[in-house]
N, C-alpha and C positions, 0 to 999 in steps of 0.2 A: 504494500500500500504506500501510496506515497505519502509524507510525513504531511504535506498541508490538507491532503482527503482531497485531490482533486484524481480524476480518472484521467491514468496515464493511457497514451493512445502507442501503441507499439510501434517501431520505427520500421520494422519487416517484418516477413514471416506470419503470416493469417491465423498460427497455434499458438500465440502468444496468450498469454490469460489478458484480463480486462481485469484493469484494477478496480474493486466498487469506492464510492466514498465514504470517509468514516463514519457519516451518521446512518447509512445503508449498513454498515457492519455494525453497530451500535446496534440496529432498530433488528438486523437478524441475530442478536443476543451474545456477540462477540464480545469476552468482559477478559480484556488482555492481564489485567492486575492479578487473575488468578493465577497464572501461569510463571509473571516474573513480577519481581519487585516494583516499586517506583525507582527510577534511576537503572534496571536494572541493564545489563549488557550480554551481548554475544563476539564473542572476538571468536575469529579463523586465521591460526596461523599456518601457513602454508611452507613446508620445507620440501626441498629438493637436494642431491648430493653436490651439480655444480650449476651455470650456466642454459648448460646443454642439454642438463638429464630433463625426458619430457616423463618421465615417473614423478608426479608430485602428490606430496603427502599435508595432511594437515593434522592439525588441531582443534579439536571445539573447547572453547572457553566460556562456561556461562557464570556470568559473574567473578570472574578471575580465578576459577575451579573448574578442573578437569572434567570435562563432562561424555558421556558418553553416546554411542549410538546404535541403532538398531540394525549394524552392519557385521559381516566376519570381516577380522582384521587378522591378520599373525602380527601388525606390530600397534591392538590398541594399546593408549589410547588416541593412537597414529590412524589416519583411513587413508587409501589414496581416495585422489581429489577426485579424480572422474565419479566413481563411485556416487562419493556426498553428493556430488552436482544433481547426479541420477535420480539421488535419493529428492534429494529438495525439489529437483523439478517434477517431478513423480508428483509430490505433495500439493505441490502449484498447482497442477492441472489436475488434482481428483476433483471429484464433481460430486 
């Protein structure tokens, strides 16, 4: 969503989702305060071995704690990045 609730219009691509605005998510019972804190945060730190390596790995940080996910890894709490993406965008477009 975007942070002002106005509906992002996709740049390409016709699979794109359609953002709704905040009071459309409000009014279909969206109550974000459950889920995180006030203030609260998500960092993705993303590692690679150099440059050139296109294996990249990440991190989920929520609230500056190791957080986990509903993925196999052999090096969590490491995912590769393809994957997360798969995953997130997976979630973007359930319906």
């Amino acid at each position: 969503m975007c942070a002002h609730g106005t509906r992002h219009q996709p740049h390409s691509h016709h699979d794109e989702p359609q953002i709704a605005p905040a009071d459309e998510l409000e009014a279909a019972g969206w109550r974000n305060y459950h889920l995180y804190p006030m203030a609260g945060n998500v960092q993705v730190v993303f590692y690679r071995s150099d440059a050139a390596d296109t294996d990249v790995w990440v991190k989920i940080l929520l609230n500056e704690r190791e957080a986990t996910l509903p993925l196999e890894s052999e090096k969590a709490p490491y995912y590769r990045w393809s994957e997360v993406r798969a995953l997130w965008r997976g979630k973007i477009n359930e319906k």
